[in-house]
ZADO-1210 file (C-alpha; in nm, 4 decimals, padded with zeros to 6 digits):
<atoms>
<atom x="03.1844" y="03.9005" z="03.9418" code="UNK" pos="1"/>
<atom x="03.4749" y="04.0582" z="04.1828" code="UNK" pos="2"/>
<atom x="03.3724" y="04.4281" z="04.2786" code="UNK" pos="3"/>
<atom x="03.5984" y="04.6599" z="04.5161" code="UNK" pos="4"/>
<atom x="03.2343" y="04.8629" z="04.6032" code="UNK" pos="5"/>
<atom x="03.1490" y="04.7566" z="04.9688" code="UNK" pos="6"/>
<atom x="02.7874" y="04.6096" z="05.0070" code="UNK" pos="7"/>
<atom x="02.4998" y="04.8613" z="05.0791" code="UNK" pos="8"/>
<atom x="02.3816" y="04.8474" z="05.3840" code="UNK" pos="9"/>
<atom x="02.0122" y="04.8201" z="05.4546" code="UNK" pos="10"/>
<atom x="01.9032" y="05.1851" z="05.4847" code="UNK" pos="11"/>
<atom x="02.1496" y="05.2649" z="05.1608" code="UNK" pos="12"/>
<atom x="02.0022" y="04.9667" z="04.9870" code="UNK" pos="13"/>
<atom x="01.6612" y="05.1237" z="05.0591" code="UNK" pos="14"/>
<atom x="01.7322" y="05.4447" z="04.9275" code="UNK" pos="15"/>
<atom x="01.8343" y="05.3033" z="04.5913" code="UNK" pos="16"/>
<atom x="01.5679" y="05.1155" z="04.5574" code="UNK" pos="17"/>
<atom x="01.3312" y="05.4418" z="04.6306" code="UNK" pos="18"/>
<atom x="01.5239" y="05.6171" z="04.3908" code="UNK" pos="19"/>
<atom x="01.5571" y="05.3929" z="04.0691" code="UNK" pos="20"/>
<atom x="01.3244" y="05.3543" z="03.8496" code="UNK" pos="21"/>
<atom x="01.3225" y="05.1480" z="03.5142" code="UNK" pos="22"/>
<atom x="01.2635" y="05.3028" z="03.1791" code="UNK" pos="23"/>
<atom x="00.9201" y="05.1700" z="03.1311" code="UNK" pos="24"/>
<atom x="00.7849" y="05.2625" z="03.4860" code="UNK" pos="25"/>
<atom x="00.8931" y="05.6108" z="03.4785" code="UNK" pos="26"/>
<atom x="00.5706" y="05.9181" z="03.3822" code="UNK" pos="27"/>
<atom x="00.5029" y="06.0476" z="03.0304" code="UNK" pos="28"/>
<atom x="00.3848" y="06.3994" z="03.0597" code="UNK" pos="29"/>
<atom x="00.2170" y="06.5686" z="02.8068" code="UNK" pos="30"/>
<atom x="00.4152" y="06.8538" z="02.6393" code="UNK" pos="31"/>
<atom x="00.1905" y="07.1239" z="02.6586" code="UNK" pos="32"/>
<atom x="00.2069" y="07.1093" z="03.0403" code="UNK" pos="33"/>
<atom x="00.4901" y="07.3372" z="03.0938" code="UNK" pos="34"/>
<atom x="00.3110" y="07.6101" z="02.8529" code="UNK" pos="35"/>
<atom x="00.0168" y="07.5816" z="03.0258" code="UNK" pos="36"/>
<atom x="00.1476" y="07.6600" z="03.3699" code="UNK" pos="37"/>
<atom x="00.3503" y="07.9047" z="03.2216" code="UNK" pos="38"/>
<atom x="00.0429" y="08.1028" z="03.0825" code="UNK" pos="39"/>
<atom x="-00.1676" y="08.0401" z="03.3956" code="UNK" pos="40"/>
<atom x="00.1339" y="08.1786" z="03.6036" code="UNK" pos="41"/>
<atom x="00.1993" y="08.4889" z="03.3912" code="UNK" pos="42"/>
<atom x="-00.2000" y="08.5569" z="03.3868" code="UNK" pos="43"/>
<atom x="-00.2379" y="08.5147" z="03.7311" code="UNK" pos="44"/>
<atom x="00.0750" y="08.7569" z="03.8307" code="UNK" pos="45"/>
<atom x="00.0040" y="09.0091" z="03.5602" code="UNK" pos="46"/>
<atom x="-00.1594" y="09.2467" z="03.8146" code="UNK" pos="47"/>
<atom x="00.1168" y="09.1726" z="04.0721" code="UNK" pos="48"/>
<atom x="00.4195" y="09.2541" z="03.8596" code="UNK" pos="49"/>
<atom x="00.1851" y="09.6039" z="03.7869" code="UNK" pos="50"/>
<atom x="00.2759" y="09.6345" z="04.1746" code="UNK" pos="51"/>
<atom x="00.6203" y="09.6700" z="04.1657" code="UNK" pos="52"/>
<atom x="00.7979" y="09.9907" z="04.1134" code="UNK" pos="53"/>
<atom x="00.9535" y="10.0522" z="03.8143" code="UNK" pos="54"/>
<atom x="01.3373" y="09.8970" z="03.8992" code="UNK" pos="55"/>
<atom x="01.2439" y="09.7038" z="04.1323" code="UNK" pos="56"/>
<atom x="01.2214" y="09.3551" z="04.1743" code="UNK" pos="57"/>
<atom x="01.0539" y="09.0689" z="04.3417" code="UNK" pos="58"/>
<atom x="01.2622" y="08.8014" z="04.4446" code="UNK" pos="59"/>
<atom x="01.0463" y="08.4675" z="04.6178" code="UNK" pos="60"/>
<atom x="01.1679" y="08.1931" z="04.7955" code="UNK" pos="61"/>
<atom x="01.0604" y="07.8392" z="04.9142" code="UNK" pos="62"/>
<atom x="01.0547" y="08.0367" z="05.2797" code="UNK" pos="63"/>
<atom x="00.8835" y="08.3433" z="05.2091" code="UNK" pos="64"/>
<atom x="00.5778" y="08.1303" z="05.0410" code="UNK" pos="65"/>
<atom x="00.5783" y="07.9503" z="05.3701" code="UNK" pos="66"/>
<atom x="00.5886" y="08.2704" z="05.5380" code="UNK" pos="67"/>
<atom x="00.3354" y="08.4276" z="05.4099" code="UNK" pos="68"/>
<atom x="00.0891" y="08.1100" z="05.4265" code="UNK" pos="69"/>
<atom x="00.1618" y="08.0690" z="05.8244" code="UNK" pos="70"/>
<atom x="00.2057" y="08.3941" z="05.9049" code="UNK" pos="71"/>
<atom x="00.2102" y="08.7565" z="05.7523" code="UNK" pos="72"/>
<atom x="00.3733" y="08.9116" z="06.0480" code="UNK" pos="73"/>
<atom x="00.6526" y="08.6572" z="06.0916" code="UNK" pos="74"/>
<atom x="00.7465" y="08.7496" z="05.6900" code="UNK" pos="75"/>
<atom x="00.7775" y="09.0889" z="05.7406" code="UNK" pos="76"/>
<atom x="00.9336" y="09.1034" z="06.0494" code="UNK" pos="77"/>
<atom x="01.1920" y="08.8178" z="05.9088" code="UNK" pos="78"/>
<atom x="01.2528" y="09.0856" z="05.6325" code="UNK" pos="79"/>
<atom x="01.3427" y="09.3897" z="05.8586" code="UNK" pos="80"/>
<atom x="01.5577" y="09.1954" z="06.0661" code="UNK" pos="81"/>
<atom x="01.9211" y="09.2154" z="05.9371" code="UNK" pos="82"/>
<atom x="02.0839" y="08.8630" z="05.8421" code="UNK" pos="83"/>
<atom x="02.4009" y="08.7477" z="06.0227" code="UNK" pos="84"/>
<atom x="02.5651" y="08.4048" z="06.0295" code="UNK" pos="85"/>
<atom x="02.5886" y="08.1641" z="06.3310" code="UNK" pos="86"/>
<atom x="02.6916" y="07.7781" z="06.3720" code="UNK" pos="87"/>
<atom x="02.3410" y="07.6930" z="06.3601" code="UNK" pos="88"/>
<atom x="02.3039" y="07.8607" z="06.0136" code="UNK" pos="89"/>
<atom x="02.6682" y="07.7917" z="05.8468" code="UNK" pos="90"/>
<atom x="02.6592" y="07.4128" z="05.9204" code="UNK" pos="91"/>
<atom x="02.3936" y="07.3213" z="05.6455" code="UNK" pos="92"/>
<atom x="02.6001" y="07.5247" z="05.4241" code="UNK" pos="93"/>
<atom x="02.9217" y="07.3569" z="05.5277" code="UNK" pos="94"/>
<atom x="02.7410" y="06.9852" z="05.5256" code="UNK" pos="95"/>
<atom x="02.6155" y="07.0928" z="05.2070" code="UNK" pos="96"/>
<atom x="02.9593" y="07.1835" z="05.0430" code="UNK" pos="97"/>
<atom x="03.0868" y="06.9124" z="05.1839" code="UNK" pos="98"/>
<atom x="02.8676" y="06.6764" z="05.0291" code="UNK" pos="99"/>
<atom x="02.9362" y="06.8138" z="04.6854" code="UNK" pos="100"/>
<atom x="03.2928" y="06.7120" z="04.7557" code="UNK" pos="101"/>
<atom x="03.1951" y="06.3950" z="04.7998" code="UNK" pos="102"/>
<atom x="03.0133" y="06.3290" z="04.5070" code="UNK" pos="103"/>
<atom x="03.3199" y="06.4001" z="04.3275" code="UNK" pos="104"/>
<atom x="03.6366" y="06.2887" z="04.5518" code="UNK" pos="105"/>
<atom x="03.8223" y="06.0221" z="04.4082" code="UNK" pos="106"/>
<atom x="03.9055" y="05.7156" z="04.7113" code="UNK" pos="107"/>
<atom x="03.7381" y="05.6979" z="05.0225" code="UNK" pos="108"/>
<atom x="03.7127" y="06.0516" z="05.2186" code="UNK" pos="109"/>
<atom x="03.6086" y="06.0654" z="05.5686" code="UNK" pos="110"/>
<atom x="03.3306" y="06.3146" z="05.6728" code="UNK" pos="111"/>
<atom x="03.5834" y="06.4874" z="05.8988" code="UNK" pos="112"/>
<atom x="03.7929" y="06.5278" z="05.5949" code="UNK" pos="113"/>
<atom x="03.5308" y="06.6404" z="05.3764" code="UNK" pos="114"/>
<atom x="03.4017" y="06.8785" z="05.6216" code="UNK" pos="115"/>
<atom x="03.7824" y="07.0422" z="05.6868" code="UNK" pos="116"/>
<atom x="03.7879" y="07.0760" z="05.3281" code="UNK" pos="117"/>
<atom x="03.4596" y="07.2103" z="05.2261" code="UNK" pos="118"/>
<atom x="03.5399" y="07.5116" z="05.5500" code="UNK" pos="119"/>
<atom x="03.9286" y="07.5783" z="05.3930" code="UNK" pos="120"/>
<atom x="03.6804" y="07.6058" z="05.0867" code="UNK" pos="121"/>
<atom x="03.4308" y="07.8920" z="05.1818" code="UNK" pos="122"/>
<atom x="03.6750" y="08.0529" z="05.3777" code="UNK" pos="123"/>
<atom x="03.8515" y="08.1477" z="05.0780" code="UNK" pos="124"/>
<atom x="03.4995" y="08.3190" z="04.9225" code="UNK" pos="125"/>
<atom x="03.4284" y="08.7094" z="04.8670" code="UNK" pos="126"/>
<atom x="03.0666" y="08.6774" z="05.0609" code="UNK" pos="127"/>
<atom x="02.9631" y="08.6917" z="05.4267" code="UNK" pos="128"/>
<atom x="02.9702" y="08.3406" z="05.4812" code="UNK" pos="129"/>
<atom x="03.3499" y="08.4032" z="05.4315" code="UNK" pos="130"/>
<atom x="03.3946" y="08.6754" z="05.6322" code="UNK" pos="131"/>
<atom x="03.2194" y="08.5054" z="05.9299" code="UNK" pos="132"/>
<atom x="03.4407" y="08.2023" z="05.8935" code="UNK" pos="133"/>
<atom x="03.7473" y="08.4040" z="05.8735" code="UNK" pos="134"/>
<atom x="03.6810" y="08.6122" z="06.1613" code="UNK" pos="135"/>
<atom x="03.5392" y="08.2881" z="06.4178" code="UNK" pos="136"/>
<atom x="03.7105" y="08.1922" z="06.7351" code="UNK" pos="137"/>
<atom x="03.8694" y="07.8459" z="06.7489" code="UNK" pos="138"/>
<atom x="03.5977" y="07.7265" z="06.9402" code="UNK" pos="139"/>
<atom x="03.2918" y="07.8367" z="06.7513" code="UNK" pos="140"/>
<atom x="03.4762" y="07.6582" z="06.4339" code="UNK" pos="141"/>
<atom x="03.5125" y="07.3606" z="06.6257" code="UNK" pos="142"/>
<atom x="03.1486" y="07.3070" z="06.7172" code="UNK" pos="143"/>
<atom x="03.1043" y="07.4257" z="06.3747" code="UNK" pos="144"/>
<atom x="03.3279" y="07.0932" z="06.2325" code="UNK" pos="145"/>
<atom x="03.1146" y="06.8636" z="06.4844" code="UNK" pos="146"/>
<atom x="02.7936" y="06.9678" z="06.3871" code="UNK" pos="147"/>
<atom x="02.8716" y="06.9788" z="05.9915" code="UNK" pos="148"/>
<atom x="03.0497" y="06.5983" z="06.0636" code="UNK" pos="149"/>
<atom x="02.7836" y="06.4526" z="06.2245" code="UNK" pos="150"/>
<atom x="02.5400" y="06.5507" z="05.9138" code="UNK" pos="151"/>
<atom x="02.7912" y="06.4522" z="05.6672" code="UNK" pos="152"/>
<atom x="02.8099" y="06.1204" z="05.8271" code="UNK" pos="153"/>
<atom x="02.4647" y="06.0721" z="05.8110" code="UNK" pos="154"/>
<atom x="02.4031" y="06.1491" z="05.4281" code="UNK" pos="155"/>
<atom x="02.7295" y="05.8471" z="05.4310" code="UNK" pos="156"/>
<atom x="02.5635" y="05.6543" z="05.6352" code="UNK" pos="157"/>
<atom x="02.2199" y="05.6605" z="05.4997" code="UNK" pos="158"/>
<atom x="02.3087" y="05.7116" z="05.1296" code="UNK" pos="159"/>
<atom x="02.4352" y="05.4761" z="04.8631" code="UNK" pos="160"/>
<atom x="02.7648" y="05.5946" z="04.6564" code="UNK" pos="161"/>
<atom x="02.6714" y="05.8178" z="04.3985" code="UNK" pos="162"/>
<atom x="02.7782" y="05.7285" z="04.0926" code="UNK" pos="163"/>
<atom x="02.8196" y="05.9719" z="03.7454" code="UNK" pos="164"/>
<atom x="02.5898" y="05.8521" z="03.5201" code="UNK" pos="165"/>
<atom x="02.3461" y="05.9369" z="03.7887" code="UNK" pos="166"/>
<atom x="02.3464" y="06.2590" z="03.6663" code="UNK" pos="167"/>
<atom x="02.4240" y="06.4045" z="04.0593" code="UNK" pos="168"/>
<atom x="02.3959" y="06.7655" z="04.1055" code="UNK" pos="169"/>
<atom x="02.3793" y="06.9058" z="04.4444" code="UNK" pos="170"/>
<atom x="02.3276" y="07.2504" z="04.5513" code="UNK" pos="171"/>
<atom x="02.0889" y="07.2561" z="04.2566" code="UNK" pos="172"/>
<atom x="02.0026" y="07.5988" z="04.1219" code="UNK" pos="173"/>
<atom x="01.6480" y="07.6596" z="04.0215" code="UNK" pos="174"/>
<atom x="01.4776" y="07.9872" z="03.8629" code="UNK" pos="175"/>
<atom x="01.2043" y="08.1184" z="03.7084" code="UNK" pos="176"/>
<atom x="01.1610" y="08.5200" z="03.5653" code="UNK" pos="177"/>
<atom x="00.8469" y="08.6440" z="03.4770" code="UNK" pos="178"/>
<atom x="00.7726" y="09.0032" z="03.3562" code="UNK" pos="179"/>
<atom x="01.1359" y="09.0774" z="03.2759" code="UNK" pos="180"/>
<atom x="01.2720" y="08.9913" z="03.6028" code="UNK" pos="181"/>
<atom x="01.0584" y="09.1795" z="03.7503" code="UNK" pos="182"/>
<atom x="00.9114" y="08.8813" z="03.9521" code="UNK" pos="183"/>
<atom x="01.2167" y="08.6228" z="04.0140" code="UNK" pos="184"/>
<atom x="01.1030" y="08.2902" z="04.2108" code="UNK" pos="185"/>
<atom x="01.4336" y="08.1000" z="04.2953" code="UNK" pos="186"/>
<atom x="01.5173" y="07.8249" z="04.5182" code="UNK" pos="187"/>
<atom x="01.8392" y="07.5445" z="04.5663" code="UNK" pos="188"/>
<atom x="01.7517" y="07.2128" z="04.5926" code="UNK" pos="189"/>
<atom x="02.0075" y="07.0088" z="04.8068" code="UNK" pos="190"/>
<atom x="02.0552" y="06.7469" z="04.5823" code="UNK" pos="191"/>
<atom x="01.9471" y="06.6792" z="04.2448" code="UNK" pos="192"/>
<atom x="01.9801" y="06.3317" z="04.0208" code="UNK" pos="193"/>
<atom x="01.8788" y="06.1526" z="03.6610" code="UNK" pos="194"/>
<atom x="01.7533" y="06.3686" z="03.3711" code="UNK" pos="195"/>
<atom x="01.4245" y="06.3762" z="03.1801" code="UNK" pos="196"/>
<atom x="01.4169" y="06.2142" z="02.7918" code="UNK" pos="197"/>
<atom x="01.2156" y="06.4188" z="02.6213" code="UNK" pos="198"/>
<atom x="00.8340" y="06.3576" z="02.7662" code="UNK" pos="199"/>
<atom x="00.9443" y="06.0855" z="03.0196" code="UNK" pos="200"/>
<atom x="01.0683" y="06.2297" z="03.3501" code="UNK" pos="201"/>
<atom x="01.3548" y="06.0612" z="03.4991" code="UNK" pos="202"/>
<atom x="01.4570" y="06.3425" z="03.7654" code="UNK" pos="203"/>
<atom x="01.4369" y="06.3573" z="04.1581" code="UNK" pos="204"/>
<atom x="01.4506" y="06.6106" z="04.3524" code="UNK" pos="205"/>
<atom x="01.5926" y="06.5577" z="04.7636" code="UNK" pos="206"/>
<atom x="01.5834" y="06.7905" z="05.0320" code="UNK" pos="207"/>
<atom x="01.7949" y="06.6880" z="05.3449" code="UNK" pos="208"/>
<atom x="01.6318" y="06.7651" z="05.7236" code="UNK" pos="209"/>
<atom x="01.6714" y="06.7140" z="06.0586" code="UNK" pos="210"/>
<atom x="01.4174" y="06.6690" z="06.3207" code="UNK" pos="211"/>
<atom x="01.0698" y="06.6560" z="06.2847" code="UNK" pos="212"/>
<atom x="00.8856" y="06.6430" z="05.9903" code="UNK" pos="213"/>
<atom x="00.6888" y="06.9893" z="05.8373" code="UNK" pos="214"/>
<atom x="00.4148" y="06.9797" z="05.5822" code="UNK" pos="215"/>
<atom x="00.6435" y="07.2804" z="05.4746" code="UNK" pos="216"/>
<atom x="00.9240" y="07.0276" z="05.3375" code="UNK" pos="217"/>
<atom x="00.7054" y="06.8827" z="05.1413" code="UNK" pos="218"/>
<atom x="00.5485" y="07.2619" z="04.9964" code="UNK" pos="219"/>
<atom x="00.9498" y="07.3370" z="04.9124" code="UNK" pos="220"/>
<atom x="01.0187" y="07.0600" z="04.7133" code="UNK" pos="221"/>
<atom x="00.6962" y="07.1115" z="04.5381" code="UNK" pos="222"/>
<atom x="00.7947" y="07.4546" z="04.4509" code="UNK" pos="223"/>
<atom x="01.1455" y="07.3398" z="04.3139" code="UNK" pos="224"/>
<atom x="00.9247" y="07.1074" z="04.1283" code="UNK" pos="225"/>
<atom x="00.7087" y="07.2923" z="03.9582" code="UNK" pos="226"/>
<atom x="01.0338" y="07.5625" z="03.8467" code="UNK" pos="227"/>
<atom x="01.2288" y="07.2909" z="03.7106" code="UNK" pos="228"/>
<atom x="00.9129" y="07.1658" z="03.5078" code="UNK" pos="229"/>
<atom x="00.8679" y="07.5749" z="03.4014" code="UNK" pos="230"/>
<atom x="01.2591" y="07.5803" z="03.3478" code="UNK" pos="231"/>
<atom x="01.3157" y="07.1743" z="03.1224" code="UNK" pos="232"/>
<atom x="00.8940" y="07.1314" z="03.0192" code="UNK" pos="233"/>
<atom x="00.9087" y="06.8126" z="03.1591" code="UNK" pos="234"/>
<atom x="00.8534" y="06.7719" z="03.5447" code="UNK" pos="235"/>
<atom x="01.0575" y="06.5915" z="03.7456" code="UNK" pos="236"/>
<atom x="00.9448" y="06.2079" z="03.8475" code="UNK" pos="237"/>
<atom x="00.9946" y="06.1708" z="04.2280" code="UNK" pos="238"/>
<atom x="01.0458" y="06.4165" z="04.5371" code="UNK" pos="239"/>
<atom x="01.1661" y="06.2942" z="04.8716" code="UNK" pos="240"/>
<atom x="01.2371" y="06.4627" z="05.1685" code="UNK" pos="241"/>
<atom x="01.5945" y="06.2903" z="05.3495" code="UNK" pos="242"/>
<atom x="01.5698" y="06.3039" z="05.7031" code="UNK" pos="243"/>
<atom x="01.9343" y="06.1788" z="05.7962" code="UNK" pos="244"/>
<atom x="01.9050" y="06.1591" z="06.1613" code="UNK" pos="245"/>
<atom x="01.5933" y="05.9193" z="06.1261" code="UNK" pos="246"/>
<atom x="01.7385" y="05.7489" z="05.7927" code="UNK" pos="247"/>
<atom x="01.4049" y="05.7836" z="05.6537" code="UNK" pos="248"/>
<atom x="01.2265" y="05.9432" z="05.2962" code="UNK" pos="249"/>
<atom x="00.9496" y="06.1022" z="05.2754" code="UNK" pos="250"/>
<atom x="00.8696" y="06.0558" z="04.8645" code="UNK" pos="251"/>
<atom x="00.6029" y="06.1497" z="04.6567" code="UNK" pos="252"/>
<atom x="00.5336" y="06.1297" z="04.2950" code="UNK" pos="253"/>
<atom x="00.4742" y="06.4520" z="04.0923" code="UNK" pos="254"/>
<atom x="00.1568" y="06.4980" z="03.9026" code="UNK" pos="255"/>
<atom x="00.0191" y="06.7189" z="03.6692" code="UNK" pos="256"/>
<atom x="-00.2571" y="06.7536" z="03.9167" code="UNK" pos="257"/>
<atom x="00.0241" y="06.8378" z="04.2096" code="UNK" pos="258"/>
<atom x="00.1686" y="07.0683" z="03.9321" code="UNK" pos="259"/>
<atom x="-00.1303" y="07.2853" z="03.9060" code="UNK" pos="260"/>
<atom x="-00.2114" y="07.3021" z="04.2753" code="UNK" pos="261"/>
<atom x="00.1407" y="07.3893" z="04.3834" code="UNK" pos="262"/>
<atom x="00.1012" y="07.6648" z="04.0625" code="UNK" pos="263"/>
<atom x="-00.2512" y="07.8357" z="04.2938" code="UNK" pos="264"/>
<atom x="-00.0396" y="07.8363" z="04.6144" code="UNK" pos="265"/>
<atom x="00.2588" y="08.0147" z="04.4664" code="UNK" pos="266"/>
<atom x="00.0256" y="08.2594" z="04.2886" code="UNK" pos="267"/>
<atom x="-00.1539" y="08.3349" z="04.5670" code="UNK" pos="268"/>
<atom x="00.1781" y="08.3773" z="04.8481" code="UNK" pos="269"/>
<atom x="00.3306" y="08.5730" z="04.5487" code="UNK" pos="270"/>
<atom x="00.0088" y="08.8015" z="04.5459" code="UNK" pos="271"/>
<atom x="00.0113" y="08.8396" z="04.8731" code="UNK" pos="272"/>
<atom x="00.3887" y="08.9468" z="04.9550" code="UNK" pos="273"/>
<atom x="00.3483" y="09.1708" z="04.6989" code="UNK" pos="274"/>
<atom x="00.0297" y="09.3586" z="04.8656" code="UNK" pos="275"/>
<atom x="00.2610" y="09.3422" z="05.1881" code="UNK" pos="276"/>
<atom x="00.4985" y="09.4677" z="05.0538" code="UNK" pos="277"/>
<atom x="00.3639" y="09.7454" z="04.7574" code="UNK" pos="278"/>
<atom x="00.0579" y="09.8550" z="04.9444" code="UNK" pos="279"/>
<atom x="-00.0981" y="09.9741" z="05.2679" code="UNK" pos="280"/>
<atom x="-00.2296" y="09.5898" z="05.3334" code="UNK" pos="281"/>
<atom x="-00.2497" y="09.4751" z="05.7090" code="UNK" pos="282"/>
<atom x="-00.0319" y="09.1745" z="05.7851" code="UNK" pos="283"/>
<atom x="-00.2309" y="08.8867" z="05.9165" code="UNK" pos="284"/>
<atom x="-00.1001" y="08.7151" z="06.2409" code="UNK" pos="285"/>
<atom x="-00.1216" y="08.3119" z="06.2969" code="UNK" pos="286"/>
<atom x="00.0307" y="08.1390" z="06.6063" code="UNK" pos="287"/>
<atom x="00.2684" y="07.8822" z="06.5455" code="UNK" pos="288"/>
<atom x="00.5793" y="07.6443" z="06.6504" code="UNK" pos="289"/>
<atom x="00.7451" y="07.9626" z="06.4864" code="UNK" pos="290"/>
<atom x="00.6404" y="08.1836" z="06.7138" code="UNK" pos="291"/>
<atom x="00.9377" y="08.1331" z="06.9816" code="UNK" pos="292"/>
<atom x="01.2378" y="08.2716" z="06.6593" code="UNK" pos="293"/>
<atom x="01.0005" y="08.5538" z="06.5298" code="UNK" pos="294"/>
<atom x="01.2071" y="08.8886" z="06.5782" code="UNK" pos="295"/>
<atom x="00.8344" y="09.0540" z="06.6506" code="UNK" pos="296"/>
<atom x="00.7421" y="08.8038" z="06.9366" code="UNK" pos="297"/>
<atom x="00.7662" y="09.0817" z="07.2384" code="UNK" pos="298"/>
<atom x="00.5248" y="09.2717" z="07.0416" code="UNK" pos="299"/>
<atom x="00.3069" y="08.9574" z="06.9602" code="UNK" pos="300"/>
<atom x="00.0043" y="08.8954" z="07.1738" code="UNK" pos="301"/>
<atom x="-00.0722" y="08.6011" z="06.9827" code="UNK" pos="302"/>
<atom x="00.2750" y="08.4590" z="06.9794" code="UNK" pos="303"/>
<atom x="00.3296" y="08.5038" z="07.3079" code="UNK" pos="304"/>
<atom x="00.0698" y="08.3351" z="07.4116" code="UNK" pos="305"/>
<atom x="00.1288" y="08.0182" z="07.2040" code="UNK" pos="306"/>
<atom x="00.5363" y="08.0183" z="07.2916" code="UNK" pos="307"/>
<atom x="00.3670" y="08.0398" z="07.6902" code="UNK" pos="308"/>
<atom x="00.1584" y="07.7369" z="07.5972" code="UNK" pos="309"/>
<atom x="00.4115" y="07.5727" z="07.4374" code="UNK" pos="310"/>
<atom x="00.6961" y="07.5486" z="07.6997" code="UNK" pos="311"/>
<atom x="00.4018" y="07.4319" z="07.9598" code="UNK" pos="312"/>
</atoms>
């Protein structure tokens, strides 16, 4: 059979192989699983949601759990410290948009292109991001295009062609409100592909990185698991964490036993961001590789001493 798609090449051909899945080898989970974490969830966070003045809301993310399991102090002082863009923080974005445009470009886009494109793109938004981007100097855009590129090719590189019927979604919102929004855990997951058929989960779930690899990643995309099972009632089937400048997954299956235990960590980081921040409770302090980007490090015994040991 004559086919105009170029042949994978090995890492590609690896990645769909990780990622497919025939009908008959893909989970049944039972469909009282979503209810049940539901129930435990609301249970647990009854007393938290009491917390919250009347108004107010709670808003949790993939990085405040992490936060607030490494290190108290590091959340709050991430919270009081006003956000402003930078290359460093607008290239995922950028990479990001420009890898939705590839999903659905027709021909054979370069990642320069798609990158120049997915920039002309946010530029045009209402939202900081925007108003950084309109206001940069020729030469912070243009490390800005190299760095976004060089991702971009990678994902190219590394990834097979991504086809319709595989369901693709990236930039993949997920949320969950409990108590009438009064507790809100959200999260984005970078790219999202298949669909469950009724009981039998067919989804994945991919984060892209850079760098080393974080028992973190692998907390995030358990978290985006476990809302998307609270959000469809069936969980997702595979999670994998993409690092493009190794060309290398990091999967794992999802369980109703991985379910439950991701369920006790969010409860308890939600618990405890909520004491933070509703009541006279004492932050906790743990060194880290985090340590040397905390906005509280000059004031940080502890982190001072392990960013000392660490450049050493």
């Amino acid at each position: 059979m004559v086919t105009d798609e170029p042949p994978l090449n090995p890492t590609q051909q690896a990645v769909l192989d990780l990622l497919g899945a025939p009908p008959g080898a893909r989970p049944v989970f039972d469909a009282a699983l979503a209810t049940e974490l539901r129930d435990h969830l609301e249970r647990e966070l009854a007393s938290v949601a009491a917390m919250i003045p009347e108004g107010d809301q709670l808003y949790v993310s993939k990085q405040q759990l992490t936060q607030v399991h490494s290190c108290e102090a590091h959340l709050l002082a991430e919270r009081d410290q006003p956000f402003s863009w930078s290359v460093p923080r607008a290239r995922g974005k950028v990479a990001h948009k420009a890898i939705e445009l590839s999903i659905s470009w027709r021909g054979s886009p370069t990642p320069a292109a798609l990158v120049e494109e997915a920039i002309a793109r946010l530029t045009e938004g209402v939202d900081g991001l925007a108003d950084w981007l309109q206001t940069r100097s020729e030469g912070d855009l243009a490390e800005l295009r190299g760095e976004a590129t060089q991702r971009v090719t990678a994902f190219m590189e590394c990834f097979p062609p991504i086809k319709p019927q595989w369901w693709p979604v990236p930039e993949a919102p997920v949320r969950v409100e409990l108590f009438d929004g009064r507790i809100v855990l959200s999260g984005r997951v970078d790219l999202a592909l298949g669909q469950p058929r009724g009981p039998v989960a067919g989804k994945v779930l991919i984060d892209f990185k850079t760098g080393g690899s974080h028992h973190s990643h692998t907390d995030d995309l358990r978290f985006y698991a476990l809302l998307d099972t609270l959000r469809l009632g069936t969980p997702p089937r595979l999670l994998a964490s993409y690092y493009l400048d190794r060309g290398e997954a990091h999967p794992e299956h999802v369980t109703a036993d991985l379910l439950r235990a991701t369920l006790r960590r969010t409860t308890d980081g939600v618990r405890r961001i909520a004491e933070l921040l509703h009541t006279d409770a004492e932050p906790g302090r743990r060194a880290g590789p985090y340590c040397r980007w905390c906005p509280a490090l000059e004031d940080c015994p502890e982190g001072r001493s392990r960013s000392e040991h660490d450049l050493d």
